[in-house]
C-alpha positions as CSV (number, residue, x, y, z in Angstrom):
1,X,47.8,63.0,-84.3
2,X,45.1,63.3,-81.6
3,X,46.0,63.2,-78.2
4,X,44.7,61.2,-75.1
5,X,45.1,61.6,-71.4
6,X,44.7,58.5,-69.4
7,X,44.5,58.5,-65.4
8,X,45.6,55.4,-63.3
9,X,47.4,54.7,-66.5
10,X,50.6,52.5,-64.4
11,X,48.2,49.0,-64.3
12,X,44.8,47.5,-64.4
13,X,42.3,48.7,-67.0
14,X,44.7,51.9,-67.3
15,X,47.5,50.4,-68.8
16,X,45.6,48.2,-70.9
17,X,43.3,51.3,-72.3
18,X,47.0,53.4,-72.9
19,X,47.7,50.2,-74.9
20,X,44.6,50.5,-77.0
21,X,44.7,54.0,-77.5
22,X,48.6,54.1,-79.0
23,X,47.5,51.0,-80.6
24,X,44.6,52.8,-82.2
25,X,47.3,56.1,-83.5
26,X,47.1,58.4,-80.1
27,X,49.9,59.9,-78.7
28,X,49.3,59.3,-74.9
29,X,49.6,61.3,-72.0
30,X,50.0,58.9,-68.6
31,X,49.2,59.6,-65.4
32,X,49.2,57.5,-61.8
33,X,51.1,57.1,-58.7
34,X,54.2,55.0,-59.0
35,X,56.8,56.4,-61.3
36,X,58.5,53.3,-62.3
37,X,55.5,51.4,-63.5
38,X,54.1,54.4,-65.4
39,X,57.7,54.5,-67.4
40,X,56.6,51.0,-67.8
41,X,53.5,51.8,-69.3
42,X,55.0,54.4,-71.5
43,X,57.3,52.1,-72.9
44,X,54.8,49.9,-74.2
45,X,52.8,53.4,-75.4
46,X,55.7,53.8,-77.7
47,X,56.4,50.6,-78.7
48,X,53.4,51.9,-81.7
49,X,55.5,54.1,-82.3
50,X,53.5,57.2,-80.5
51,X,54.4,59.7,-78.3
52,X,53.8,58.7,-74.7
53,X,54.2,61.5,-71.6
54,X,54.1,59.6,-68.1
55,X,53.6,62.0,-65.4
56,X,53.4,60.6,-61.7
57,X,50.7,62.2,-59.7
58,X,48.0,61.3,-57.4
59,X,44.4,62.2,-58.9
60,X,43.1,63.2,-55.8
61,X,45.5,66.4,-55.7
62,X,43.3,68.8,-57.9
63,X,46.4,71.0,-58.7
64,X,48.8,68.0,-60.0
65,X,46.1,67.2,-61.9
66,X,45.6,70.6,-63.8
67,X,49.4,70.7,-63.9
68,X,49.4,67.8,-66.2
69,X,46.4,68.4,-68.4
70,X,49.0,71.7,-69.0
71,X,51.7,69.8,-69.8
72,X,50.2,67.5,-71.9
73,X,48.9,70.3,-73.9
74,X,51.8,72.1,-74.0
75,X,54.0,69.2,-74.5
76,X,52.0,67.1,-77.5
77,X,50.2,70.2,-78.7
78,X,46.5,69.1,-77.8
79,X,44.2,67.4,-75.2
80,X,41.4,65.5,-77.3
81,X,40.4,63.3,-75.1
82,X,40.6,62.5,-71.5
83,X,39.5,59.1,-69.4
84,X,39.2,58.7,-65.8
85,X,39.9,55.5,-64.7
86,X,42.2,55.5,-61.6
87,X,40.7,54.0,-58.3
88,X,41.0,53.0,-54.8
89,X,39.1,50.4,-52.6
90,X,38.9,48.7,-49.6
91,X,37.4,45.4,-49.3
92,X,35.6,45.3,-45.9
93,X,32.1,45.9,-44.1
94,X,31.3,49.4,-43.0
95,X,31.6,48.3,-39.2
96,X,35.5,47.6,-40.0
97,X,36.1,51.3,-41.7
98,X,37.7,54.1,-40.6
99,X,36.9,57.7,-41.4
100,X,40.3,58.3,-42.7
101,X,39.8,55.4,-45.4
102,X,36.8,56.2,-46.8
103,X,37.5,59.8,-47.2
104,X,40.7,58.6,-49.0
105,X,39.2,55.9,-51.0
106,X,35.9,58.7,-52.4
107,X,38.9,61.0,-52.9
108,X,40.8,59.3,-55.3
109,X,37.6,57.2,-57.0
110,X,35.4,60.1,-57.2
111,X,36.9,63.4,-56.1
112,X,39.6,62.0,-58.7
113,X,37.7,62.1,-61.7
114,X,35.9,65.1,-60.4
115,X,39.7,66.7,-60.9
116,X,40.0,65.1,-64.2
117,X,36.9,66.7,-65.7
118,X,37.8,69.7,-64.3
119,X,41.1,70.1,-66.1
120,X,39.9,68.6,-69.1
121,X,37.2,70.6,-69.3
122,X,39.6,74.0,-68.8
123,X,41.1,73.3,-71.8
124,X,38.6,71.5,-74.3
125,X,36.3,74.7,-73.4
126,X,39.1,77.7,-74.9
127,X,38.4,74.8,-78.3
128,X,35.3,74.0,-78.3
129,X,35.5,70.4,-78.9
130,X,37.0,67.3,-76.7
131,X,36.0,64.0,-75.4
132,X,35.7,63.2,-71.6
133,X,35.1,59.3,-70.8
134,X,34.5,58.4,-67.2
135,X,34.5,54.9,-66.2
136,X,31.9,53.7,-64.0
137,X,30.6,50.1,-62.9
138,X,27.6,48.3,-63.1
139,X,28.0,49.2,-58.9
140,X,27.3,52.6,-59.2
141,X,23.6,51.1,-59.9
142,X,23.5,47.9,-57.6
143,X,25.3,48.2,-54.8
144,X,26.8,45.4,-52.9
145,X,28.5,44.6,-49.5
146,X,32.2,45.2,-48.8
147,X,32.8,47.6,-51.5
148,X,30.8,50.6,-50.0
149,X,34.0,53.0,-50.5
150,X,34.0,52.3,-53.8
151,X,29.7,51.7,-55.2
152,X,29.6,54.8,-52.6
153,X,32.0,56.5,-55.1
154,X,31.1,55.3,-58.6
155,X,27.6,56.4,-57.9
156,X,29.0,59.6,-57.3
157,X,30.7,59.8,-60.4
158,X,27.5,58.8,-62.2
159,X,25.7,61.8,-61.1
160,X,28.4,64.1,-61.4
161,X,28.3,63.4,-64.9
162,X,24.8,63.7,-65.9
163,X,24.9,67.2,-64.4
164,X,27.9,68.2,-65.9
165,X,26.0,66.7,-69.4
166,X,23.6,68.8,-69.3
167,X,25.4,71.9,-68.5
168,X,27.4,71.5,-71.1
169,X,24.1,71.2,-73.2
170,X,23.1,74.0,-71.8
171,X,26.0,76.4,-72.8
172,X,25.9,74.9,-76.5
173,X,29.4,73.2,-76.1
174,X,30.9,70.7,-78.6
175,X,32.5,68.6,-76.0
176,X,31.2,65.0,-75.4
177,X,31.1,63.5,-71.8
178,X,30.4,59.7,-71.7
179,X,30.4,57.0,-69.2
180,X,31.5,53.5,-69.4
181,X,30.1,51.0,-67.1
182,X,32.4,48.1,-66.5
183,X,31.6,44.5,-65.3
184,X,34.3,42.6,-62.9
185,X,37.6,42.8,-64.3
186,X,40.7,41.0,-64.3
187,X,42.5,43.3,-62.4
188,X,45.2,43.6,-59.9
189,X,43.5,45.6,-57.7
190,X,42.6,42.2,-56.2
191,X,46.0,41.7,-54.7
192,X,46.6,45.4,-53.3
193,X,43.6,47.0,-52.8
194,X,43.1,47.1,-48.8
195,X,41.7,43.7,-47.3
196,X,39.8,43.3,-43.9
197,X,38.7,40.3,-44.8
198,X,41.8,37.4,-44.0
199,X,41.0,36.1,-47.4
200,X,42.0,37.6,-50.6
201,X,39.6,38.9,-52.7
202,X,38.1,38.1,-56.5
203,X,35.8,39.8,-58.6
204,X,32.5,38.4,-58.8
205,X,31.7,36.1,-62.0
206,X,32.2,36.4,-64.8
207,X,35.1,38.5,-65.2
208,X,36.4,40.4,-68.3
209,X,40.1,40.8,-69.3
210,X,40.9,44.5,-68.6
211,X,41.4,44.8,-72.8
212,X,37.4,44.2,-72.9
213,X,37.3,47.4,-70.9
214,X,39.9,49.4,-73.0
215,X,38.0,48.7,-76.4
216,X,34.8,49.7,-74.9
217,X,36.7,53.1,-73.5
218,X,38.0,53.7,-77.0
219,X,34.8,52.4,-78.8
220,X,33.2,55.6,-76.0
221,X,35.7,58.0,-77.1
222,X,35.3,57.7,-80.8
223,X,31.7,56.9,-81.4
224,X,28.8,59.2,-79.9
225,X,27.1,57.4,-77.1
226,X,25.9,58.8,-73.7
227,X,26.4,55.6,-71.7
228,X,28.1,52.0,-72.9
229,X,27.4,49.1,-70.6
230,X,29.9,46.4,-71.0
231,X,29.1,42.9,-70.8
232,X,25.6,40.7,-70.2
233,X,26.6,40.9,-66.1
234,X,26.5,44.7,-66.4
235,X,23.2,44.7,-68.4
236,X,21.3,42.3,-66.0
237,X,22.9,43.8,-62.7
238,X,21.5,47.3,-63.9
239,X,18.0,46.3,-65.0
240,X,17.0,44.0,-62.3
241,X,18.4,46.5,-59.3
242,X,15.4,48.7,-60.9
243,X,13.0,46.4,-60.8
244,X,13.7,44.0,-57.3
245,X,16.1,45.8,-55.2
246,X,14.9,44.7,-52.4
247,X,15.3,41.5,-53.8
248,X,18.5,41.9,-54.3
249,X,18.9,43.3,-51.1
250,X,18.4,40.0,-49.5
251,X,20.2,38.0,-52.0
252,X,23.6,40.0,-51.8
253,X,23.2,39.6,-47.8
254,X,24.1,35.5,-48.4
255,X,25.9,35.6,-51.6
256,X,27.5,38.8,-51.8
257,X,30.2,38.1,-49.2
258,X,31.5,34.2,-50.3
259,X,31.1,36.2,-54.3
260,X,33.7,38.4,-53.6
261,X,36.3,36.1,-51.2
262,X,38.8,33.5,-52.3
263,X,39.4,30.3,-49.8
264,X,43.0,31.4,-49.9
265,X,44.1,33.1,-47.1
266,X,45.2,36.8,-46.8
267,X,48.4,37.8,-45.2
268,X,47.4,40.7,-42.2
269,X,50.5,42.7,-43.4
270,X,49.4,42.6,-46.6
271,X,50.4,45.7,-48.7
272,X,47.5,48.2,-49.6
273,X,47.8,50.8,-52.2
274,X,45.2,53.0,-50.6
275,X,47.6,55.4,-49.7
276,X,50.9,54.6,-51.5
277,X,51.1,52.8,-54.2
278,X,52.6,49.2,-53.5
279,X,56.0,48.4,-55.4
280,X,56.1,45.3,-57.8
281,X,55.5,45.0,-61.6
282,X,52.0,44.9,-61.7
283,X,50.6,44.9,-65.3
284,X,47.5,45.0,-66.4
285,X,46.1,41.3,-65.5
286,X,45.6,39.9,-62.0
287,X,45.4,36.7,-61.2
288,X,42.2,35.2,-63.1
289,X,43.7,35.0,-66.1
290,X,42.3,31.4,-66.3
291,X,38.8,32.5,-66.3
292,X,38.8,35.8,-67.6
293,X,36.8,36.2,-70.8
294,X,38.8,38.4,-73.5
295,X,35.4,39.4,-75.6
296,X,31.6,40.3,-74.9
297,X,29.5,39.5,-77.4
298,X,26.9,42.5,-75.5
299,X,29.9,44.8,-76.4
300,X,29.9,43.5,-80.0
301,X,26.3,44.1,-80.3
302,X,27.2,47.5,-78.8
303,X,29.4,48.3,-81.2
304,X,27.5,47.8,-84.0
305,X,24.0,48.7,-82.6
306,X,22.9,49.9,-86.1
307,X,23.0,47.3,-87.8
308,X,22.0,44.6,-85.3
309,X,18.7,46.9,-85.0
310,X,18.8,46.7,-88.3
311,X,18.8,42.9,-88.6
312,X,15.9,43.0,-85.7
313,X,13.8,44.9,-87.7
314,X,14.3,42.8,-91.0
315,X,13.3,40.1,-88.8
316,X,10.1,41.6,-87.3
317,X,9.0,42.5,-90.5
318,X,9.7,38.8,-91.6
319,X,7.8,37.4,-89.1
320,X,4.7,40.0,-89.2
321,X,4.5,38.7,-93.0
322,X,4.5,35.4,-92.0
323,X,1.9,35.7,-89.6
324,X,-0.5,37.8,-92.3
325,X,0.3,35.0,-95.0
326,X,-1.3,32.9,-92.1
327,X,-4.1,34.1,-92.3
């Protein structure tokens, strides 16, 4: 039975990708912050009647990390594939930062998955063969304002990985590194992510439910693609920052801030998981539930790319005979 690691496992689109991956036939390995909820997790890991290991540890210590890609190895007998997915934010403009947070915030968003690769990569090297899926954002292209710690960070990880890509190219390795660009997600990283702001925050529209993410992390881990962009958001946000980003420059600098803030109020003492994790049984859904989409029809294309090619190119040909008949 193959195995699969998955970091920031205990809620979010962590949990919900441990889901997808038992659900699929993976024993899975769990790792994130706060002990109880990553039992939690493990739980429903089993409940498919897989193995699940929940390890607590912070991703942005590089040596709990290694510790338990060692332990899942020697524990479920392999490491097949690994995802990165645990993060940290802070919701505010760059004035209102301090050093100490974005240092913290690039460590566990960047730095984090930097560890992840690295232990991954320690093992599926002495094999030859593994899958490593990093999941990035549509931000890591576009940024936008009051998420600098984190587009900051997820461009990072972008670049990390093409390098690493091609080094692993270069030394003729059977190992697969992907990356997985998410759109706004259902989350509850809305409700304990740091605020500065004095109103809660909200992912910009539309939003996915975090299982949208999963199956697109699974769909990357089992089918050979360099890059999967999930939802039409993600696709338009990407193409048009390389064709008006100055444009969008502007545009972000009136909408960007109302886009990402609620009218309700948020509470000064508001808990932050920035650097502890903050107590409560947080799941995998936030608070959007109501508009949250639970399927992208871009992902579905995705998915089955082949054969919607196919059906384009049945349908250019079509039309070209048409147009000859014409004449």
């Amino acid at each position: 039975m193959p195995v699969a690691m998955i970091t920031g496992a205990g809620a979010g689109v962590g949990r919900a990708t441990a889901v997808e991956f038992a659900r699929a036939g993976y024993d899975v390995a769990l790792l994130s912050r706060d002990a109880d909820r990553l039992e939690q997790a493990a739980q429903a890991v089993r409940s498919f009647g897989v193995r699940a290991l929940a390890m607590p540890a912070d991703v942005a210590d590089a040596a709990a990390v290694d510790d338990a890609a060692q332990r899942t190895v020697r524990e479920l007998g392999s490491l097949d594939v690994w995802v990165n997915v645990a993060m940290a934010t802070v919701f505010a403009p760059v004035e209102k930062l301090s050093p100490e947070e974005i240092e913290r915030g690039t460590r566990v968003t960047y730095l984090g998955q930097v560890h992840g690769m690295m232990a991954a990569l320690r093992h599926m090297r002495s094999v030859n063969r593994g899958v490593i899926v990093n999941v990035g954002s549509s931000l890591a292209y576009r940024s936008i304002p009051l998420q600098s710690v984190y587009c900051g960070a997820k461009a990072a990880v972008r670049a990390f990985t093409d390098s690493l890509r091609s080094e692993l190219y270069h030394d003729g390795l059977s190992i697969r590194l992907t990356l997985v660009d998410l759109p706004a997600v259902n989350t509850p990283q809305f409700d304990w992510a740091r605020n500065r702001m004095g109103k809660k925050a909200r992912p910009v529209a539309p939003v996915f439910q975090p299982e949208v993410a999963a199956r697109a992390i699974l769909f990357a881990a089992e089918h050979d693609r360099r890059e999967v962009w999930v939802g039409f958001s993600t696709v338009k946000t990407i193409l048009a920052n390389s064709l008006i980003p100055g444009l969008l420059d502007r545009y972000l600098a009136k909408a960007g801030y109302s886009g990402q803030l609620s009218e309700e109020p948020s509470a000064a003492d508001a808990p932050g998981n920035l650097f502890e994790p903050v107590a409560g049984d947080y799941g995998a859904h936030g608070r959007f539930g109501q508009e949250a989409q639970s399927a992208s029809l871009q992902l579905i294309t995705e998915r089955h790319r082949a054969a919607f090619l196919g059906l384009a190119g049945i349908l250019a040909t079509l039309g070209a005979a048409s147009l000859l008949r014409r004449r």
